[in-house]
Every structure is written in structure tokens, then in C-alpha cells.
N, C-alpha and C positions, 0 to 999 in steps of 0.2 A: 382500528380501535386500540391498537400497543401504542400511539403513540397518545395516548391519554392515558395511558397505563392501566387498560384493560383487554383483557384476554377472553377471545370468542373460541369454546370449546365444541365437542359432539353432546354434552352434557350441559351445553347454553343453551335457554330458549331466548327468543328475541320477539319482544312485539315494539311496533310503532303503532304510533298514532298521529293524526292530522285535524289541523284545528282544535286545540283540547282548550274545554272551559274545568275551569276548579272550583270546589265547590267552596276553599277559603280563598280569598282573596285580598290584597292589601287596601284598605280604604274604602272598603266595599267598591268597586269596581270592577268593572269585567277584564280581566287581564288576557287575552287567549293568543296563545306562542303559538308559530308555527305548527310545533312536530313536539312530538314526544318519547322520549326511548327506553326501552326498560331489558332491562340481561337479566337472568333468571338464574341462578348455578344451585339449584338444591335449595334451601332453604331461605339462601342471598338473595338480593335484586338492587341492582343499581338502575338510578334514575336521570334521567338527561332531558332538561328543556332545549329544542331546538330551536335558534331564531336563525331564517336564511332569508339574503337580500340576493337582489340580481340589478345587471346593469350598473349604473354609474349610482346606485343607491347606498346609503353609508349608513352603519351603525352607530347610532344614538344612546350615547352613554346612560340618560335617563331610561330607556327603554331597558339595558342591561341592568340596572340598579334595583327597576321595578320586578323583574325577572327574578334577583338574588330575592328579595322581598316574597314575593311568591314557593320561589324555591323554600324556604326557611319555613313557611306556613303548612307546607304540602311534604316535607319530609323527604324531600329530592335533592338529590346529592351534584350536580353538575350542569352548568350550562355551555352551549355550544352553538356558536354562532360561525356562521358562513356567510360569505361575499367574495368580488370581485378586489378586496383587499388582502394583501401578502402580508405571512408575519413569519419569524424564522424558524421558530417552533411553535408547538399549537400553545404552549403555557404564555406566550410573547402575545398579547392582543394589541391588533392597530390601536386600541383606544386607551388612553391612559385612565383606569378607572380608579374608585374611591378605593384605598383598600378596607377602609373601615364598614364601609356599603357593603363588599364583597365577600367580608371576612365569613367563615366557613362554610363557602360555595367555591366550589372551582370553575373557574373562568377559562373558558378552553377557545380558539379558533381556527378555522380551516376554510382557505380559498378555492374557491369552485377548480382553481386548476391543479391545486394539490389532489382534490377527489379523483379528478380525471386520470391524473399523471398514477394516483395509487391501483389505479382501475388498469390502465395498460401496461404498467410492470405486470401483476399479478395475472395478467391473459399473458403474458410474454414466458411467469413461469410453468406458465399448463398443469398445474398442481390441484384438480378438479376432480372430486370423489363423485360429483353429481352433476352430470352435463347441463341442465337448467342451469344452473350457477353460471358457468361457461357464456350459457345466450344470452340470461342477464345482463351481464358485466357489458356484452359487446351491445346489447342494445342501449344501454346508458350511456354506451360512451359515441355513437351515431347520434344520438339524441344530441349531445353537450357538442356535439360536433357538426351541428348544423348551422348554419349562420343566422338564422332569425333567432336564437336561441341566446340571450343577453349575459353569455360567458366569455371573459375573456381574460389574457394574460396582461401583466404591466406593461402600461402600452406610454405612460408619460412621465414626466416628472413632474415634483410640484411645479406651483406659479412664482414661485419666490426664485427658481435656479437662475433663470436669465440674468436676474438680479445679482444671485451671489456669483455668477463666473465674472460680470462685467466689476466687482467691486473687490472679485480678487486682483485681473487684471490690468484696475488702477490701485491697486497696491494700498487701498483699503484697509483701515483698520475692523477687521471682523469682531464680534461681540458671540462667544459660544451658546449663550441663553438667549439669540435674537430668532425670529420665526424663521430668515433666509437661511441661517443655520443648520438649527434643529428638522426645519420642514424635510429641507432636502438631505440629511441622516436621513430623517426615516423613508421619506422615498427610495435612500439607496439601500434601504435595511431591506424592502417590498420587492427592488431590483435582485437585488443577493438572491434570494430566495424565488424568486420566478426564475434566474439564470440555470440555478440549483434545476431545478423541474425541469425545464427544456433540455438539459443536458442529458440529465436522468430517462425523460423519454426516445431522445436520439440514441443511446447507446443501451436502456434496457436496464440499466443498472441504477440502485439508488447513488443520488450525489448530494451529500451534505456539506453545511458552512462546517468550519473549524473555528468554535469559538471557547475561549478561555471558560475555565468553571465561573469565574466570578461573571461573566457572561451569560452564561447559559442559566443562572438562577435571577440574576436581577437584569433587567430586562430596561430600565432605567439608567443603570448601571453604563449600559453598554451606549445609549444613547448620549449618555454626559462625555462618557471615553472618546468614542467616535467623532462628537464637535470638537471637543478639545485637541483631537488631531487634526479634525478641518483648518482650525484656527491657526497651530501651530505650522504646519507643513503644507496646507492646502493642498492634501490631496484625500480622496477616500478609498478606504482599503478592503480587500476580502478575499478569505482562502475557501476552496473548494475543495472537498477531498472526495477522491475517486477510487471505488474502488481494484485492484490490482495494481493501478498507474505508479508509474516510478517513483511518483511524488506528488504532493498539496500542488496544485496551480496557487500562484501568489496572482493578483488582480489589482492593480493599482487606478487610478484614475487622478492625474493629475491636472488640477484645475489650473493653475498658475501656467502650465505647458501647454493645456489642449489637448495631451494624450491619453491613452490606455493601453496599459504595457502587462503581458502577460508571462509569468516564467515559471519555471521548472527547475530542480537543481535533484541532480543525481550524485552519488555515488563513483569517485573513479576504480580502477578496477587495481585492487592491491597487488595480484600474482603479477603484475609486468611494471620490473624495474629502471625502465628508460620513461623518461617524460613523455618522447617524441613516441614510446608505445604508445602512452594514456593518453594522449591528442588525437591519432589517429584510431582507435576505439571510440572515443568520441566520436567522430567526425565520419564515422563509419556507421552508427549508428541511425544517421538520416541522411541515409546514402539514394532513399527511396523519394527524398523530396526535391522534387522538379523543378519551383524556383525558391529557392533559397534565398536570395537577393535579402531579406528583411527578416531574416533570421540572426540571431548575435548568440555568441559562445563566450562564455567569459569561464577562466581556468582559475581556482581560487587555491591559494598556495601557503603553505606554512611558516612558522616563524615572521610574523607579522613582513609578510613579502608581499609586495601591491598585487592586484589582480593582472588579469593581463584579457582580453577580449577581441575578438574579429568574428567579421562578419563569414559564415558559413561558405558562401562562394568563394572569399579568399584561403579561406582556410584548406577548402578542398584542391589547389592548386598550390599551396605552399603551407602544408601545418604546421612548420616551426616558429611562424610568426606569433602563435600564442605561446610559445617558453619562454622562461624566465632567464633572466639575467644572472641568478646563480644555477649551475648547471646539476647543480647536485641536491638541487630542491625536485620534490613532486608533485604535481597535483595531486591535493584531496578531495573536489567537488569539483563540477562544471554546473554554471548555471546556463539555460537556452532561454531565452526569452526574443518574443517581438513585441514592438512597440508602436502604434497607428499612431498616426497624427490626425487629428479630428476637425482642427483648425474649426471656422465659425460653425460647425456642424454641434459642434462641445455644446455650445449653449443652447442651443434647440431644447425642448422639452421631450419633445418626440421622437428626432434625429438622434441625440446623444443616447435614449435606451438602443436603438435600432446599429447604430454604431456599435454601440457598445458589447451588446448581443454577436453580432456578426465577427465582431474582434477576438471573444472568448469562444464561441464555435471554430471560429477557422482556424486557431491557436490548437486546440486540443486536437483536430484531423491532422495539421501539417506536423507537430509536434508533438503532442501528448499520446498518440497510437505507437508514436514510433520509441519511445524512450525506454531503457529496461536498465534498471539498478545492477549494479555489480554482485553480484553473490561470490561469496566465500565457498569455494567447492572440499567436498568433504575431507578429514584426513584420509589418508590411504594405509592400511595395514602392512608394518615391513614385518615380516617371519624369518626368521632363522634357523626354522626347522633343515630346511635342504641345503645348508651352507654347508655342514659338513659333509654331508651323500656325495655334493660335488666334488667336495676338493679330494675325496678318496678314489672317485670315480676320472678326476686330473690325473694324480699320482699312478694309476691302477695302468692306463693309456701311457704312460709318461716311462714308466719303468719297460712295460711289452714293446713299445718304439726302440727302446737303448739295448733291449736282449733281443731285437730282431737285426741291429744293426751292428750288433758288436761293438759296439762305443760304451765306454765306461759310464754308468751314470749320475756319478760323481764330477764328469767334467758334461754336464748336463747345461745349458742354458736357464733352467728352473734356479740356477744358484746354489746357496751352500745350506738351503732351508732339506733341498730334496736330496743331497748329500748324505747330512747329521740322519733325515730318516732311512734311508739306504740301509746305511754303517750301523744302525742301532737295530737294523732287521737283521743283519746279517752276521753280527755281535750274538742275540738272540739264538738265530740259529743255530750258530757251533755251540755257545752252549748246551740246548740242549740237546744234541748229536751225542758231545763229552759224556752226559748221565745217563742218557743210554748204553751208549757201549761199556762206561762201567758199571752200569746194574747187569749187564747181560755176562761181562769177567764176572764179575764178583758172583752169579750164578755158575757157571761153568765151572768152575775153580771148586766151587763146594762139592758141584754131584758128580766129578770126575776129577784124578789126580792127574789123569793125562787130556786136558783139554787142548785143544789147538790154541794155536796165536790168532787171536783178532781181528784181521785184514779186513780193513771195508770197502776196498775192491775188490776182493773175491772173498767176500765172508760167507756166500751161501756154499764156495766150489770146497773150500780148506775144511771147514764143518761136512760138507759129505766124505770127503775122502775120510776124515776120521772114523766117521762111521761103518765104512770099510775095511779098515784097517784093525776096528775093534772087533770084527764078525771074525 
């Protein structure tokens, strides 16, 4: 429910309903929607006509319209419809509807295999206050997972693709507003987003498109953008972002080539300043993949310096061959991409999702598990605290070496630093030796007119004898 931007609390109630008749209806007529859903928060309640198809059955804009209509009559805030059709967000409907029909009702959709996919993440986080919850979820998703059961993921293309691959490559002039166009946008709009899901359920993690703001609000927008690069480049594009991974997987599908090329671009690593370090970091990094053969490394380099590229087995037998011609550039990015050739497989309807699927799967195991961005590791703290402890605790070892050996410590190896401090200790000293011995005259002298002389090597023996001598 968040992604219709409502929140199921311990303070929601929640009732459904099946088959509900109203008792206003448009045209007097019996309108009766599938399902009915109502949240409760205190005082609040929001309301939700549900309409759900199965199998190869399609929703019918009049039937949506008639809905809004009802809705508007009945004081109910949202409609929500389900099928076997992909859209990239629930606010993005397969259908292009009236907006003036629609207007203050919101129009929301979700593919039977987005429900599933939202049902096996949420048992993967085991985040279950009430074990029933738990059974539920796994019994619905046995149920959707049965094969008599008319759920399924995008399984084809439009009918128009054969048409548009053979009329790009005869070199065709394309027309953006023509059905072979537009149909097949939105086919790959329904692919994007099924790829999205399977990915998401293989690894447990949500995997969303990366699509521009002006994207992700106009939903039309993105369909006129999208042909208009069919037309221009003939190819269709789309990012997938994952989360932890080193980076967006970029998805290209180029129709004029027949291929699907898949890449990644990291970060090289700042702390090592040799080129031939940042190569072999690279190239160290899918050190764990076994064949390599169809893997490409391209090194992207500053001051508008061309790229430079090789394939992963040769690199791992000789990685100079991606540096640069000036030796004193670095790389700042490595892009990893493979690239399938699909050859008449492209144009299938069926073949090309199934290719295609299997080229963005094997892409992200051989490569996208293995890739890890360069981080910046933290500053380190330099102290000054024990610079000086040492250097006294130097000098303290340095002078007891030069009085154990009778060597002058002035002609010390330490130089003329540990000289100057020597000579100024021992400056020091006589001085005050000199104010002792004349404070201790200058007392003697007062309390006696016959004081002895002085001697500071025998000043304890000449002071007794005096005393002697006075007796």
C-alpha cells in the first residue's frame, strides 16, 4: 500500500469486499467492480474500487471511466486495477486514460506479478508480529504459483516489433507517433519493469527503474522521449538500480546491431598513484570470473584523453595494454560491460524478451556481485603529544652511551643539535654550583671571622677540622 502512498498501521482496520453493488450508480445501471477496500485510521477512511483481470484479458478504458463515474457518486477516493500487464509505477497505467474522465480520482495499477514479487521479498524479511500473516502470504504465493492459475510475467512483444527491427534494418525512415513505435516503447516500458521484478525476486532485494523527475510525473512524457530516441539512435534504453551494487546497470538494446549490452562503471581507486596500480585493481576485482572471454573493460581518462578498452582475458595476461599514451594521466572510472549479439533472435517477439532476460540475469551474476566502488578510507589522526617524551627519552640514552664510554658528547654522531644542548646543560650547571658556594661564603663570613677557605673537594673535611680547632 506505500507505493500508492498509503500506510497500513497497528491503529488500521482494513475491510474488503467482493462483488459490491452501489446503491448510486452512473446512468442508472448496475456497475459491480470486482473488490472493494476500505482503511480505517481513527476517524479517516479511504476507499478503493478494485478491478482485477487475469490471463491474456485487458483493461478497457470505458470500463475505467465508468469506475471514475461511480467513484465520484459513492464518495470513494481511488481506483485499482490489476492484470497481467506491466506498468513502472502504480501512478504509470497501461491505458492512456481521459484525464478530464479521471480527474479527482486516482488511477493506480499493479501487475499480478508485482503482487507476488511484493509477497516474496516481505517472507524473505521475516518481519511477522503474527505467524497467520506468515501462512498467508506463503499460501498466496503457492496459489499464483501454480500453473493452471492465469498469472504470468511479460512473456512477448507487441505485434508491430518484427516490423519495426526489419524497417530499421532497411534503414527505414521511422515516424515517432507511428503504432510500430510507440507500441513497442511501451512494450519495453512493461519489459523494464517485469526485468525490475525478476531481478528483485532472484536476489531478495527491491530493484527499481532510474527514471528522470520529469519521468516519473508525466508518464506520457516519458513515452514521447523514449520514441523520439527510438527514432533518433535506434536503440531502447534503461537503468536499473540496485541496491548496495557498485553502480545503475545501464541496458541498452540496440536494434540497428541486433544486440544487448549491459554495463556498469565504478569508481577508480584514488589512494594508488600509478595507472598500472588502478588496472590491476580493476582487473583484480573479477578475478573470480571463470570465463571472461565476453567481458570488456574500458578505462576512462581525463583531460579529454580517448578511452582506452580490452577484453578481460587479455587484460589479465598483460594489463598495460589499457594505459594511456600519456603516462602521467590516470584513470578516473572503469566501465565493465558485455554485449550479446542476438542476431534473427532480435526480432522474435518471444525470443528477444527471453534473450533479453537471460543477458541482464547473467550480466549482474558474472559481474554485477563482483564489482565494489572505491571508498575513500578515513583521515587518520597524527598527535604530537609524544614527540617530545621521545626525543628526551633519545637524548637521556644518548648522553648515558657517551658517559659510559668516555667519549666526549660533543663529538657525538647526533651532530651539533646535541652539542648546543650538552654545553647549555653544563653552562647551567656551574652556574648554579657558583651561587651556592657564594651564598654558603657569604654565610660563613657573617657568623664567623675565622671561617675556613672553601674547597669543593674537601669542603665537608676543612669545615670539620675548623670545628676542631674552635673547641
Amino acid at each position: 500500500m506505500s507505493s500508492i502512498g498509503q500506510r497500513v498501521g497497528i491503529r488500521s482496520k482494513t475491510e474488503c469486499f467482493t462483488e459490491v453493488v452501489f446503491k448510486k450508480s452512473p446512468l442508472n445501471t448496475e456497475i459491480r467492480p470486482d473488490g472493494l477496500l476500505i482503511i480505517k485510521v481513527g476517524n479517516r477512511s479511504w476507499k478503493a474500487i478494485i478491478e482485477a483481470k487475469v490471463g491474456n484479458q485487458q483493461i478497457e478504458e470505458n470500463q475505467i471511466i465508468n469506475y471514475c463515474q461511480l467513484a465520484k457518486q459513492n464518495g470513494i477516493d481511488t481506483i485499482i486495477t490489476l492484470s497481467n500487464q506491466f506498468a513502472a509505477l502504480p501512478t504509470h497505467h497501461p491505458l492512456k486514460l481521459n484525464k478530464r474522465a479521471t480527474s479527482g480520482i486516482n488511477v493506480y495499477h499493479w501487475s499480478w506479478m508485482y503482487i507476488i514479487t511484493q509477497a516474496q521479498l516481505t517472507l524473505a524479511d521475516n518481519d511477522f508480529k503474527i505467524p497467520e500473516q506468515r501462512y498467508l502470504l506463503e499460501e498466496m504465493i503457492k496459489y499464483f504459483g501454480h500453473e493452471k492459475v492465469p498469472v504470468s510475467s511479460f512473456a512477448r512483444m507487441n505485434k508491430e516489433w518484427a516490423d519495426l527491427v526489419t524497417m530499421v534494418q532497411r534503414h527505414a525512415t521511422l515516424n515517432k507517433t507511428s503504432p510500430e513505435v510507440q507500441n513497442s516503447v511501451a512494450a519495453w516500458h512493461q519489459e523494464q519493469k517485469d526485468i525490475c521484478l525478476k531481478l528483485s525476486r532472484d536476489i531478495e532485494h527491491h530493484v527499481t527503474l532510474k527514471l528522470s523527475r520529469k519521468h516519473l510525473v508525466d508518464q506520457e512524457q516519458r513515452l514521447l522521449d523514449d520514441s523520439r530516441e527510438l527514432v533518433e539512435s535506434n536503440t531502447l534504453q534503461c537503468i536499473l538500480e540496485i541496491p548496495d551494487a557498485a553502480s545503475p546497470i545501464t541496458i541498452i538494446a540496440d536494434v540497428r546491431g541486433r544486440t544487448v549490452s549491459c554495463e556498469m562503471r565504478v569508481t577508480a581507486p584514488k589512494d594508488k598513484k600509478r595507472s598500472s596500480s588502478r588496472v590491476n585493481w580493476m582487473v583484480g576485482q573479477l578475478k573470480k570470473v571463470e570465463e571472461p572471454g565476453d567481458i570488456i573493460i574500458k578505462a576512462i581518462w581525463p583531460k579529454r584523453a580517448s578511452p582506452t578498452q580490452a577484453a578481460l582475458s587479455k587484460l589479465r595476461e598483460e594489463p598495460t595494454i589499457l594505459l594511456s599514451e600519456n603516462d602521467s594521466l590516470l584513470p578516473q572510472y572503469f566501465e565493465v560491460s558485455i554485449t550479446r549479439d542476438l542476431a534473427g533472435k532480435f526480432s522474435g517477439t518471444k525470443t528477444f524478451i527471453e534473450q533479453f532476460e537471460n543477458a541482464v540475469l547473467n550480466f549482474y551474476k558474472t559481474v554485477g556481485e563482483h564489482l565494489q566502488n572505491w571508498i575513500s578510507p578515513p583521515p587518520k589522526l597524527k598527535s604530537k603529544l609524544d614527540e617530545p617524551q621521545k626525543e628526551e627519552d633519545h637524548l637521556s640514552k644518548t648522553s648515558k652511551e657517551a658517559l659510559e664510554s668516555g667519549r666526549d658528547i660533543s663529538d657525538d654522531s647526533e651532530g651539533s643539535n646535541l652539542n648546543k644542548i650538552t654545553n647549555e646543560e653544563t653552562e647551567l650547571g656551574d652556574q648554579e654550583t657558583s651561587e651556592i658556594l657564594e651564598t654558603e661564603k657569604n654565610h660563613d663570613q657573617y657568623s664567623d671571622p675565622r671561617s675556613p677557605h672553601i674547597d669543593m673537594s674537601s669542603h665537608q673535611l676543612t669545615k670539620d677540622k675548623t670545628t676542631e680547632n674552635t673547641d
